[in-house]
Structure formats: structure tokens, C-alpha cells
C-alpha positions in Angstrom: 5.5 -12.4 5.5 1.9 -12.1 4.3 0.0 -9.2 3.3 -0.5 -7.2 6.7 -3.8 -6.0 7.6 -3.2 -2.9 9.6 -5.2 -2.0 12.9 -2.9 0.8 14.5 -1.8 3.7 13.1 1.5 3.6 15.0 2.1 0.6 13.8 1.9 1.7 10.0 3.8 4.7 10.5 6.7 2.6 12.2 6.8 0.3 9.5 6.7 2.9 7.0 9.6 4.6 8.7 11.3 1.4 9.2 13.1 1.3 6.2 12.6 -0.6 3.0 9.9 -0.5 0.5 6.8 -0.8 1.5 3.0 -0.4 -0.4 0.5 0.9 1.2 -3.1 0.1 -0.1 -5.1 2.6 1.6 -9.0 1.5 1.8 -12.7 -0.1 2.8 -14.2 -3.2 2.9 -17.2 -1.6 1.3 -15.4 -0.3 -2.0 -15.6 -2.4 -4.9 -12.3 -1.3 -6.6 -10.6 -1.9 -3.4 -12.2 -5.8 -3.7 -11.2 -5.8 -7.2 -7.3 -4.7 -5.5 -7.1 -7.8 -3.2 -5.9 -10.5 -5.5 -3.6 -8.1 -7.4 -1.8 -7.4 -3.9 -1.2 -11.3 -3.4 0.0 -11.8 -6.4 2.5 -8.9 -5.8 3.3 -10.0 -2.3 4.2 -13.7 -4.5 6.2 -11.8 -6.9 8.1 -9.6 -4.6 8.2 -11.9 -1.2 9.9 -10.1 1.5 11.2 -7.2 -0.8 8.3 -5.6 -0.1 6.3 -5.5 2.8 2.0 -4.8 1.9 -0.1 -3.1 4.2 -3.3 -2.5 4.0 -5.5 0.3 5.3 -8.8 0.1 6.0 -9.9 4.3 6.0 -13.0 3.9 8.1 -11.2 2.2 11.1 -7.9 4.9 10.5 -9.2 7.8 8.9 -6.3 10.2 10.6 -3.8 7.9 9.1 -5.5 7.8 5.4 -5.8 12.1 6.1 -2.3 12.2 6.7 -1.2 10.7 3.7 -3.9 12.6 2.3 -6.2 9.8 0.6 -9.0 11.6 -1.6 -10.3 8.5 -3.4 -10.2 4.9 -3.1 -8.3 2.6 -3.2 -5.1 4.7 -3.0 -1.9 3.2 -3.5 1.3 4.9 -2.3 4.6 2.8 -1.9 7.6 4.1 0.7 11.1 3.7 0.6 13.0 4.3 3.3 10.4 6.3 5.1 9.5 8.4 2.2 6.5 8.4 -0.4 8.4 7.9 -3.6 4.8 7.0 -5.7 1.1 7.6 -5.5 -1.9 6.1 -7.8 -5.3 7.0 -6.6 -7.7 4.6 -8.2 -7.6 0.7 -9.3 -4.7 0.3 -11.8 -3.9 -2.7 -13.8 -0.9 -5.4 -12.0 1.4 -4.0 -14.7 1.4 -0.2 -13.2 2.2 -1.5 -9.6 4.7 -3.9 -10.7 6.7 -1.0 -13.1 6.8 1.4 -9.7 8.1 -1.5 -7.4 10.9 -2.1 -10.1 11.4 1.3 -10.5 11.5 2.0 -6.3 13.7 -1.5 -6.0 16.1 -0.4 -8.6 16.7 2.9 -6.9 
């Protein structure tokens, strides 16, 4: 599984609710953090294969999705377990703070 760009907001809530971890890189094309975000996300989709499904959000195409989960500032990360936001990090992090909340969330 690759890194999923989203184009439905049905479709992210289902997989959200579908169980499993999943992160949630809410977004624009337009944003350079969010640009800076990119490779870190395929290096965690390389690291964490199909334990974790990434989905990305782009806020100008679903920007009742990106109010629902109630997106201030981009990019915003927030990674699901089993339906649920477990973690939130609003603005570009380094690899190592994703990487500690996906072992924390697949330790759980």
C-alpha cells in the first residue's frame, strides 16, 4: 500500500473508522511545510509498511473534513486507532516525533 492521496471525504472517514492505525496528514499543495512533510511520510510509509495506512488531505479540496477534525494550521498531523484520534501535532515536526507516536499507538 502506498501513501493514499484522499479525494472524498467518505472515503477518509471509512478508513479512519475502519480500524487500525492510521496517519492523517491534513494539508495544501501550496504550503511549504506540508512540501517539506512529503518525503518524511514515505519514509514512514517504508518503515511501517502496511501497519499503518497514510492518508493525506489536501484542506482546499476537503475543507469540511479538515473542520471536522478541527485543522487550525498546517500541516496537521493526527494518527487514529481504531477509529479514534489518539495524537495531534499541528505544524512540521522532525521524523523522530512521528515515528515515537506510531510506536507508542502500535504498542497500545
Amino acid at each position: 500500500m502506498s501513501i493514499i492521496n484522499a479525494d472524498s471525504a467518505d472515503w477518509v472517514r471509512s478508513e479512519i473508522r475502519g480500524g487500525g492505525t492510521v496517519l492523517v496528514d491534513y494539508g495544501a499543495p501550496w504550503c511549504p511545510p506540508c512540501k517539506v512533510l512529503l518525503p518524511v511520510l514515505e519514509d514512514l510509509h517504508q518503515e511501517y509498511g502496511d501497519d499503518v495506512s497514510i492518508v493525506k488531505v489536501n484542506c482546499d479540496e476537503l475543507p469540511d473534513l479538515a473542520g471536522e477534525a478541527g485543522v487550525m494550521g498546517m500541516p496537521t498531523v493526527i494518527v487514529y486507532k481504531e477509529g479514534q484520534p489518539v495524537e495531534k501535532l499541528v505544524g512540521l515536526r522532525p521524523k523522530a516525533a512521528y515515528q515515537g507516536i506510531l510506536n507508542k499507538v502500535l504498542q497500545a
